[in-house]
C-alpha positions, -999 to 999 in steps of 0.1 A, spaced: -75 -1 276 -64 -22 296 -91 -44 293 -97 -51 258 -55 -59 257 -67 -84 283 -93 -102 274 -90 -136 256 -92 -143 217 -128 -149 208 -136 -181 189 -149 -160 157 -112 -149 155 -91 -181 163 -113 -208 148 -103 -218 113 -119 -206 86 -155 -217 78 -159 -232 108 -132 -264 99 -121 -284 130 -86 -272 132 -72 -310 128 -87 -318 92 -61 -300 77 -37 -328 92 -59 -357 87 -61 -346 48 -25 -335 50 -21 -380 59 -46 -394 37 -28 -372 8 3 -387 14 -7 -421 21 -22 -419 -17 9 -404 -29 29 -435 -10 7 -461 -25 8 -443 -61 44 -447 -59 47 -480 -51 19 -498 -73 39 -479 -104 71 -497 -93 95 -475 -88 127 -483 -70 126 -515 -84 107 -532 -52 121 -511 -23 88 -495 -22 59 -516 -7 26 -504 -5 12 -493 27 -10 -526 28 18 -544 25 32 -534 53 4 -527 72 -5 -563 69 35 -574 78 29 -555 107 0 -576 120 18 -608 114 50 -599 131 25 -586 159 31 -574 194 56 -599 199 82 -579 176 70 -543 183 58 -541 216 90 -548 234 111 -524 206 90 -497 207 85 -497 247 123 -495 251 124 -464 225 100 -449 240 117 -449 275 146 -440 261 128 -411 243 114 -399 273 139 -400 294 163 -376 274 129 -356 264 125 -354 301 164 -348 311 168 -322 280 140 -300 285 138 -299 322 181 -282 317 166 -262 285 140 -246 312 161 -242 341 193 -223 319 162 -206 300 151 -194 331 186 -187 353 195 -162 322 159 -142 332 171 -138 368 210 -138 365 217 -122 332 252 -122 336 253 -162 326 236 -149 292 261 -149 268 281 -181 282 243 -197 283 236 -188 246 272 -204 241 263 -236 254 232 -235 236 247 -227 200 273 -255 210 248 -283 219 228 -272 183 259 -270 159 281 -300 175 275 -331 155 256 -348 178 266 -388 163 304 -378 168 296 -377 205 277 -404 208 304 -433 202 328 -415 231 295 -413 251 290 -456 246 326 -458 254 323 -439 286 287 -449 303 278 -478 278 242 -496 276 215 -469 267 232 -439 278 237 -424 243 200 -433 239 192 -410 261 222 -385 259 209 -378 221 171 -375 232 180 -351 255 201 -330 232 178 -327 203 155 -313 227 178 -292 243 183 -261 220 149 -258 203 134 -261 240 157 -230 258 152 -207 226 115 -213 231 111 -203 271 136 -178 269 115 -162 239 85 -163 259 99 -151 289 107 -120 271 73 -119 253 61 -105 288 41 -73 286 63 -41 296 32 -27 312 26 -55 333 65 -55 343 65 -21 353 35 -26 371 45 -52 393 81 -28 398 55 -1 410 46 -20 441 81 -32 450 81 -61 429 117 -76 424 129 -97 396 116 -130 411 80 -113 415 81 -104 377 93 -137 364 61 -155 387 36 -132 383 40 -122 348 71 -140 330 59 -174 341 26 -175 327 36 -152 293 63 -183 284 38 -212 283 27 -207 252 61 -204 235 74 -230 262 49 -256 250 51 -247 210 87 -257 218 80 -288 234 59 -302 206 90 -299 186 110 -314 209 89 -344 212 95 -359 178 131 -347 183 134 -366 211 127 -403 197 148 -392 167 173 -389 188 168 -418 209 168 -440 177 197 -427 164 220 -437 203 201 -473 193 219 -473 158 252 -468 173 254 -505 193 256 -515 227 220 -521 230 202 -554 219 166 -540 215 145 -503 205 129 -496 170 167 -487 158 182 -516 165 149 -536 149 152 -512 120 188 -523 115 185 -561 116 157 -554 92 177 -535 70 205 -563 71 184 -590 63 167 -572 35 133 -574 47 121 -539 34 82 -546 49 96 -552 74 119 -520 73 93 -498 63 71 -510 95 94 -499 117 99 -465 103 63 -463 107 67 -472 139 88 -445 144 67 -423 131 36 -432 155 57 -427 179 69 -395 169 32 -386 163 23 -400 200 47 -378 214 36 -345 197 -2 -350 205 1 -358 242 21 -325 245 -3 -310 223 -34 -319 248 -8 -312 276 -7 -276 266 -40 -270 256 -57 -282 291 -26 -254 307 -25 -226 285 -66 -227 272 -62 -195 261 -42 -200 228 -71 -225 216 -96 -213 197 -120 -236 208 -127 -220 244 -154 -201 250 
C-alpha cells in the first residue's frame, strides 16, 4: 500500500497527450495572438493606436539598448526586490501559522487586508514617507504577498495524515512534522504560487514607477511615451513588460522543476 501511494507519477500518465512537448501549447497560444495583434492592426482599427508588431518590433531596435537596457534593469531590481521581500514574509507567516496556530486567524487577517486594500492608495503615503523607489518595491512585494502565503499554507496542509501520524508514533513533535513531511509536501504548491507571483511582482513594481519620485524603470519610460504620443514607442515598452513578466515566470518555472522533479512529467 504504501508503496504504490509512494511512488512517483510515471511519464505515460503526466506527459501530455500524444506525446506533445508540454510548452507547444504556449508557443501556439503566442503565435495565435501575435496573428490576432497584427490582424487587428493592418485592418485599422483604433484609428492608428494600434501598430503592428513589426512596427514596433523594428522601433525597438532603433531605440536600442541605450533606451531599454537601463529602464528595464531598474524594473527588474525593483521587481525583485519586493518579489524577494514579499515572498520571503508570505513563507515565514505561512509557516509560523503551521507551528503556532494561535496567530491563524489574525495571520489570515493580515493576509485578506494586504489582498483587498487598494494597493495605489498606499503607495502615494508610502513616496511621502520613504521616497525614491520604495513604493517600487513596497507594491512588488505586496502583489506577491497574498497569492504566495495561501499557496505554502495550502501545501503545508496537503501533507499526508499517514505520514503525520507516523512521525507522532516515534515521538515526533510539531517541528519534526513540518521538516520531515510538511516541508517537502508544500513545494509544489509553494512554487505554483511563486510563478504567480513573479509576473505580479514587476506589475507591481511598474505601477510604484507610475506614481513619481523616480526618474527611470519601464513605468516611467512608458509614461513619457504616452505623453509624447509615441504609441511604438508605447507599445514597446508594454512589451517590455511583458518579457519581463515572462522572464520572471520561466526562471521560477526551471527553479521549481530542478527542486520538486517529481511534479514534471518529464522524469523518468
Amino acid at each position: 500500500m504504501t508503496a504504490v501511494l509512494d511512488a512517483p507519477p510515471t511519464p505515460s500518465t503526466t506527459r501530455r497527450s500524444f506525446g506533445r512537448p508540454t510548452w507547444l501549447g504556449g508557443l501556439i497560444g503566442i503565435v495565435g495572438l501575435v496573428a490576432v495583434w497584427w490582424v487587428i492592426a493592418a485592418a485599422g482599427v483604433g484609428s492608428g493606436t494600434i501598430p503592428t508588431p513589426g512596427t514596433v518590433v523594428s522601433t525597438m531596435f532603433d531605440d536600442g539598448w541605450a533606451l531599454y537596457g537601463p529602464n528595464f534593469s531598474i524594473t527588474a531590481q525593483g521587481a525583485f526586490k519586493g518579489f524577494l521581500y514579499g515572498n520571503v514574509l508570505a513563507i515565514v507567516l505561512a509557516v509560523l501559522v503551521i507551528l503556532i496556530p494561535p496567530i491563524e486567524s489574525l495571520a489570515t487577517q493580515l493576509a485578506i487586508l494586504s489582498y483587498c486594500t487598494p494597493l495605489l492608495a498606499l503607495g502615494p503615503i508610502i513616496l511621502v514617507v520613504f521616497g525614491g523607489r520604495t513604493p517600487t518595491v513596497f507594491l512588488a512585494g505586496m502583489y506577491c504577498f497574498f497569492t504566495t502565503m495561501v499557496g505554502t499554507l495550502s501545501g503545508l496542509r496537503s501533507a499526508d495524515t499517514a505520514s503525520l501520524d507516523l512521525v507522532a508514533a516515534y515521538g515526533g513533535g510539531r517541528w519534526q512534522k513540518f521538516r520531515r513531511v510538511q516541508l517537502i509536501a508544500a513545494l509544489p504548491a509553494t512554487f505554483a504560487a511563486l510563478k504567480i507571483a513573479a509576473p505580479a511582482a514587476v506589475l507591481g513594481a511598474i505601477l510604484g514607477e507610475y506614481l513619481g519620485g523616480v526618474d527611470s524603470g519601464i513605468g516611467v519610460a512608458l509614461t513619457a511615451a504616452q505623453t509624447s504620443y509615441n504609441v511604438p514607442r508605447t507599445w514597446g515598452m508594454a512589451l517590455a513588460a511583458a518579457l519581463l513578466a515572462g522572464a520572471g515566470y520561466l526562471i521560477v518555472s526551471v527553479i521549481a522543476r530542478i527542486v520538486t522533479p517529481w511534479t514534471s512529467g518529464d522524469k523518468q
